[in-house]
C-alpha positions in Angstrom: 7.3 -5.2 16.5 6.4 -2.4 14.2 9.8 -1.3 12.1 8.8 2.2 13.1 9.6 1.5 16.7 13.0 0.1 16.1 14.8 3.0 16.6 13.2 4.1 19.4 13.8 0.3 20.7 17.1 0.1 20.3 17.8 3.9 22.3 16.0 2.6 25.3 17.5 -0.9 25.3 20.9 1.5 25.0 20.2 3.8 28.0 19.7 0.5 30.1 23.2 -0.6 29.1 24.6 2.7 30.2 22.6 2.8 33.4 20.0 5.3 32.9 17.0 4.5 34.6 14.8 7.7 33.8 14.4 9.7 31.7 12.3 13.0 30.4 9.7 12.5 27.7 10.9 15.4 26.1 14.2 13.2 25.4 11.8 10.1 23.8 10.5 13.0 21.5 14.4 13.8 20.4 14.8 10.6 19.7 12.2 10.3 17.6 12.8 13.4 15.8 16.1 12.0 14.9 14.9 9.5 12.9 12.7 11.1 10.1 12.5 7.9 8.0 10.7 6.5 11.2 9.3 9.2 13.2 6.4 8.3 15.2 3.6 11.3 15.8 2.1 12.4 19.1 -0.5 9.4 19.0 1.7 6.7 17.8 4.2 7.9 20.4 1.8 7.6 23.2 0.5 4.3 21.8 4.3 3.0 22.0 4.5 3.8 25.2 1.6 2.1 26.4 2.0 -1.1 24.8 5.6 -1.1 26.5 3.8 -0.5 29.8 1.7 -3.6 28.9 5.2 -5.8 27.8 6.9 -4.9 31.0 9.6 -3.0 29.2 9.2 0.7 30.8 6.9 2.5 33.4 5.0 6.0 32.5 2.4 7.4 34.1 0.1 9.4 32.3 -1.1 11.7 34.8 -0.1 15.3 36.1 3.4 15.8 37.1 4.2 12.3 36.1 3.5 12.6 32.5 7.1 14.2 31.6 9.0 11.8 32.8 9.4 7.6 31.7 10.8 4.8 33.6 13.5 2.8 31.4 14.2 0.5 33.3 11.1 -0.5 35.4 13.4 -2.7 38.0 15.7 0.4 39.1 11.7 1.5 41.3 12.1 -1.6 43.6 15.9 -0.2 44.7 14.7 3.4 44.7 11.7 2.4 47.2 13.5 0.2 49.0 16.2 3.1 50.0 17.2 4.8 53.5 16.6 8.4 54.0 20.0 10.1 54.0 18.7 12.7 57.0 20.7 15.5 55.3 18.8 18.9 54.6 16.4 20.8 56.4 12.7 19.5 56.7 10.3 21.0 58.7 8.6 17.7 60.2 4.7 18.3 61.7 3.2 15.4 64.1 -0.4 14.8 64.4 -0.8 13.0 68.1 -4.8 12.1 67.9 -4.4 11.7 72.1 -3.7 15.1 72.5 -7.2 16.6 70.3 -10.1 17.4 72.6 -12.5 19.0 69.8 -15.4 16.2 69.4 -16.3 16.1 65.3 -18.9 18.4 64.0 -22.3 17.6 63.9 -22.3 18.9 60.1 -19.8 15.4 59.4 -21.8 13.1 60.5 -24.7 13.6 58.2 -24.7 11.4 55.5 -26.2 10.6 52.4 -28.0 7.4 51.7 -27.0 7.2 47.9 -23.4 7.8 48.7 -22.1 6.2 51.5 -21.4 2.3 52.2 -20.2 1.3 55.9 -18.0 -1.1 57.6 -17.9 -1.7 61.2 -16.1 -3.6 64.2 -17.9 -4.3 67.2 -15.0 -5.8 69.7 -16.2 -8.2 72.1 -13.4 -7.2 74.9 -15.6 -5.3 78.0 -13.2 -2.7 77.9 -10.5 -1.0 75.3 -8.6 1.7 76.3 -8.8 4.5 74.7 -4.7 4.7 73.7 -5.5 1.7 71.5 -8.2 3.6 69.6 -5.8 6.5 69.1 -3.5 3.8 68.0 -6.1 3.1 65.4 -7.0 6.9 64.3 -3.0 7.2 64.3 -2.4 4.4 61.7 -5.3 5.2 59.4 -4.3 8.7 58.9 -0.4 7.6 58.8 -2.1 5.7 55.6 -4.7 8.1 54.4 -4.3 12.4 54.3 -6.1 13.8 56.8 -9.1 16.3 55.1 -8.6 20.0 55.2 -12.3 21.7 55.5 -11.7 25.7 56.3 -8.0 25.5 56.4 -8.2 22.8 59.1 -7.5 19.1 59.1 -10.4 16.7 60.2 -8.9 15.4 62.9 -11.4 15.2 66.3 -11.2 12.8 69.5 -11.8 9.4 68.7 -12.7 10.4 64.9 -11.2 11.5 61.8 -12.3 12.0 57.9 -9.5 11.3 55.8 -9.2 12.1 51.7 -9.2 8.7 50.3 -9.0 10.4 46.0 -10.5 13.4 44.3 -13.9 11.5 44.7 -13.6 9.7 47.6 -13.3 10.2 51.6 -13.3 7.9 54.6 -14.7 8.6 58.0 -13.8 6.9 61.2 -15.5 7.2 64.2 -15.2 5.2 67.7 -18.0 4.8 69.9 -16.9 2.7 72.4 -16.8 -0.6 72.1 -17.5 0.0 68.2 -15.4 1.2 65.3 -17.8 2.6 62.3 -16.5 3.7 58.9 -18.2 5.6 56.4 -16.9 6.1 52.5 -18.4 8.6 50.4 -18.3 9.3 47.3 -19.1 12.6 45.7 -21.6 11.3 43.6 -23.1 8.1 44.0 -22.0 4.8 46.1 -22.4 3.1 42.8 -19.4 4.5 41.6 -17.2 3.4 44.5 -14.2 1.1 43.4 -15.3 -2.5 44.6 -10.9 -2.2 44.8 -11.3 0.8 46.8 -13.7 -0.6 49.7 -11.7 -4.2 50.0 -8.3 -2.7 50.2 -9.9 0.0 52.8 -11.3 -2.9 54.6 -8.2 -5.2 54.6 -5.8 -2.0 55.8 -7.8 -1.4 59.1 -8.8 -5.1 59.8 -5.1 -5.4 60.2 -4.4 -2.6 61.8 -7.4 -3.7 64.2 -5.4 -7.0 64.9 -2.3 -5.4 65.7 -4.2 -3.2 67.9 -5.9 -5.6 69.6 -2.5 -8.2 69.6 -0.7 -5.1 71.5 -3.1 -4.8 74.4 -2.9 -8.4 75.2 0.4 -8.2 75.0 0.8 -5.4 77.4 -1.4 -6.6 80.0 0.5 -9.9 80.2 -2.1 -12.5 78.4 -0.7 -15.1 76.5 -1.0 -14.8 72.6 0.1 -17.9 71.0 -3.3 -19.7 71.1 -4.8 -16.3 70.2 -7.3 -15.8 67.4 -7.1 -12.3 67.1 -10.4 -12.5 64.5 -12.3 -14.0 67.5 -11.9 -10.1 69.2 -14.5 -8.4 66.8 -17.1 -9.2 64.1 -16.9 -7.1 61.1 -20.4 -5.8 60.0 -21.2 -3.9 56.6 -24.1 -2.3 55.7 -25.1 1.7 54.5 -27.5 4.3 55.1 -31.1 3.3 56.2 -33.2 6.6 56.9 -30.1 8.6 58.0 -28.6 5.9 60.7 -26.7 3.2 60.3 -27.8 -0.1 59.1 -25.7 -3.2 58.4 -25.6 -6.7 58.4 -22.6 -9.3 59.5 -20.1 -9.4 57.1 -20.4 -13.7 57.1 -24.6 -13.0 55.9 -23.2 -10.5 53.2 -20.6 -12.8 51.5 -23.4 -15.1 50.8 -24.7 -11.8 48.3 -28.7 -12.4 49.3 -30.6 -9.1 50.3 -31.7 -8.6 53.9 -34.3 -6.9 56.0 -33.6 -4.4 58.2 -35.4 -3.4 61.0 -37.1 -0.7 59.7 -38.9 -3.0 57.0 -36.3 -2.2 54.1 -34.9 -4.5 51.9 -30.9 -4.0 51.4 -28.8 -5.2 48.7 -25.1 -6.7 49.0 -24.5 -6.1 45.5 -24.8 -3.7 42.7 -24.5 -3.3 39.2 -23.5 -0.3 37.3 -26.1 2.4 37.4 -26.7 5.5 34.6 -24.3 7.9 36.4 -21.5 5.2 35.8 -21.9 4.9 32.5 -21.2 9.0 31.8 -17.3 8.0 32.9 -14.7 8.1 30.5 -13.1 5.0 29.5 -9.8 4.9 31.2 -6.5 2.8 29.6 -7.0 -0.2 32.5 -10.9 -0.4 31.2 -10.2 -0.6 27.7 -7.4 -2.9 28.5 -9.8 -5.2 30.6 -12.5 -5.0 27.5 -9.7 -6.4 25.2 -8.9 -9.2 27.2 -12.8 -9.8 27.7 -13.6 -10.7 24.0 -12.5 -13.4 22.3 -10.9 -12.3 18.5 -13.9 -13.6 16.7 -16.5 -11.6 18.5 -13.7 -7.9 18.4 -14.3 -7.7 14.4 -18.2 -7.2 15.2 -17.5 -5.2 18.4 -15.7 -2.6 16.5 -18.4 -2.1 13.7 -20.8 -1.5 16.5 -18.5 1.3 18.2 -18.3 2.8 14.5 -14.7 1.6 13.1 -14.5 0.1 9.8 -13.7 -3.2 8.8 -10.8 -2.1 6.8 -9.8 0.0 9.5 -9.6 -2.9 11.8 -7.6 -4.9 8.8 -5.0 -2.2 8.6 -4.3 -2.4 12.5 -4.5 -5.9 12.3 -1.5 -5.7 9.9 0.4 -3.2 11.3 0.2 -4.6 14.8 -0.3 -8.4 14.0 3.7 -8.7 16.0 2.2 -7.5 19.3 -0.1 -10.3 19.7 -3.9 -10.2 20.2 -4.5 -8.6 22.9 -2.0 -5.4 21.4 -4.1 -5.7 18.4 -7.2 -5.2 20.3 -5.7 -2.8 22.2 -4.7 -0.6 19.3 -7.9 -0.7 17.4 -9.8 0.4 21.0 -7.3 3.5 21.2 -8.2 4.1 17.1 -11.8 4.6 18.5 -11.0 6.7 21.0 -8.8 8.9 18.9 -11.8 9.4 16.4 -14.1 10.3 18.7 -13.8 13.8 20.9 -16.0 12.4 24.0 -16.3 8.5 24.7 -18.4 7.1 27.6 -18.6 3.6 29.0 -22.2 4.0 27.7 -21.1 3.6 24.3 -19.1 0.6 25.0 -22.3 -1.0 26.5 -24.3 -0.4 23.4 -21.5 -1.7 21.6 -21.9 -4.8 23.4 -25.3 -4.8 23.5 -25.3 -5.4 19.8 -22.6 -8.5 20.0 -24.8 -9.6 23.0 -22.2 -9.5 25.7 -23.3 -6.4 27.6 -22.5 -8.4 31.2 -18.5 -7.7 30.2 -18.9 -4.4 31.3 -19.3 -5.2 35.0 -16.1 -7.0 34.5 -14.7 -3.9 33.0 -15.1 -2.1 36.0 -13.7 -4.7 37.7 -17.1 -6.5 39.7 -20.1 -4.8 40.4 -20.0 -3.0 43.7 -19.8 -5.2 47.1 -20.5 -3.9 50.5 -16.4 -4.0 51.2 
């Protein structure tokens, strides 16, 4: 541990001892202004608290409205989640009951773009659903997902919905009888849709779909305990073939070999990054991936090729040699970012282009995308 960080160490471990779980960042900064011998600026401040985050030690979140304020003692969050709302005050609740909307979705919604959607679909092999259980499916998606606002209005229509997934993302669900299709869309290109994203999308409604399914049997007095509820539906993924929808079963896709569809067009299950991924900005959970990535005798090389200096990487090596490796790495990758205004993944590729590692980069982005 750097001596600089002492102080600061030894106010946080003190707070835990006294019970405080959170506090402001504004109240790190006073700390740190207390100590003049030691005072840390903005930079080294934010790089304390990130290698913390890494150690375990606190939680802080740099994004808006979360920034301000830092988690001391990171196991007080389980106990806070974990609590009972106390009922008391005055909250204006609002239900969404999908069983009672008769507006069929607009024909404007349905119209999607082959370079920005991937699909995922359930086609149930029971003769007949009812259609309570498929508002029992809109009902749980949306309790899990906000509902889209387009013209004031959320996007919720019989049997359908279009749900806001993040600021780049947004899922479609649509039931057509005896079928359940999904679209996500992403603002810009497919290729830059979290492989994370699609699987944990995927996992969400194939249990809700179980549950669903587990329910009606239930209720029409069939005997479940030699059920396979996976033997109800076969999951199919696929995308956008000529403006209809074009997929594959999900079994054929796992084995990641391209397939023919019937119009004649060859589909891929896999992708690798493409030009408009490499414009993004290097987040913290990237460069922390990168770090663990290369080995220590390759980083040295690395860093010339992103532009640091070897004596630049020797004085982080000494003044970070107590956090380990990987902290090492991690501090000379934030040195890089901090001399440079604008840094894109595109200059980590060259980067490791030149130590002839550019595959890492896929890993950085955690797998290339998979059709969910």
């Amino acid at each position: 541990m750097p001596i600089a960080w002492v102080p600061l160490e030894l106010q946080i471990s003190e707070m835990r001892t006294k019970g405080i779980n959170l506090v402001t960042k504004e109240t790190i900064q006073e700390f740190n202004l207390a100590n003049p011998e030691f005072m840390l600026n903005e930079f080294r401040l934010d790089e304390f608290l990130k290698l913390n985050i890494l150690f375990g030690k606190i939680m802080y979140f740099d994004q808006p409205a979360l920034h301000d304020f830092v988690i001391v003692q990171p196991s007080a969050m389980i106990f806070l989640l974990n609590q009972n709302e106390d009922n008391q005050g005055s909250q204006n609740e609002t239900y969404l009951v999908p069983c009672l909307v008769k507006s069929t979705i607009p024909c404007e919604f349905l119209k999607f773009e082959e370079e920005k959607t991937i699909c995922l679909a359930y086609q149930l092999t029971e003769e007949m659903i009812p259609s309570s259980l498929t508002f029992k499916l809109i009902g749980a998606a949306i309790a899990t997902w906000p509902l889209k606002k387009s013209k004031g209005r959320v996007c919720l229509y019989y049997q359908s919905a279009i749900m806001h997934v993040d600021d780049s993302n947004e899922l479609l669900l649509i039931i057509k009888g005896q079928r359940v299709e999904i679209y996500l869309s992403n603002q810009s290109s497919k290729h830059l849709i979290s492989p994370d994203v699609a699987a944990s999308i995927q996992e969400c409604l194939t249990l809700v779909l179980q549950r669903v399914l587990l329910f009606y049997h239930e209720c029409f007095g069939r005997s479940t305990s030699k059920l396979d509820v996976l033997n109800l539906f076969e999951i199919e993924v696929g995308e956008i073939c000529k403006g209809e929808l074009c997929v594959v079963p999900l079994f054929r896709a796992e084995k990641k070999k391209p397939w023919t569809c019937e119009k004649n067009k060859k589909h891929e299950t896999r992708y690798c990054l493409e030009a408009k991924a490499l414009s993004l900005d290097p987040n913290d959970q990237h460069l922390v991936r990168l770090a663990k990535q290369i080995g220590i005798n390759l980083f040295d090389q690395f860093l010339l090729y992103l532009g640091l200096t070897r004596d630049e990487w020797e004085e982080i090596e000494y003044q970070y040699r107590q956090n380990g490796l990987l902290g090492m790495k991690l501090m000379a990758l934030y040195e890089w970012k901090k001399k440079n205004e604008t840094v894109k993944l595109q200059a980590l590729l060259d980067a490791l282009n030149g130590i002839e590692r550019p595959h890492y980069l896929c890993q950085v982005r955690k797998l290339p995308l998979v059709l969910f």
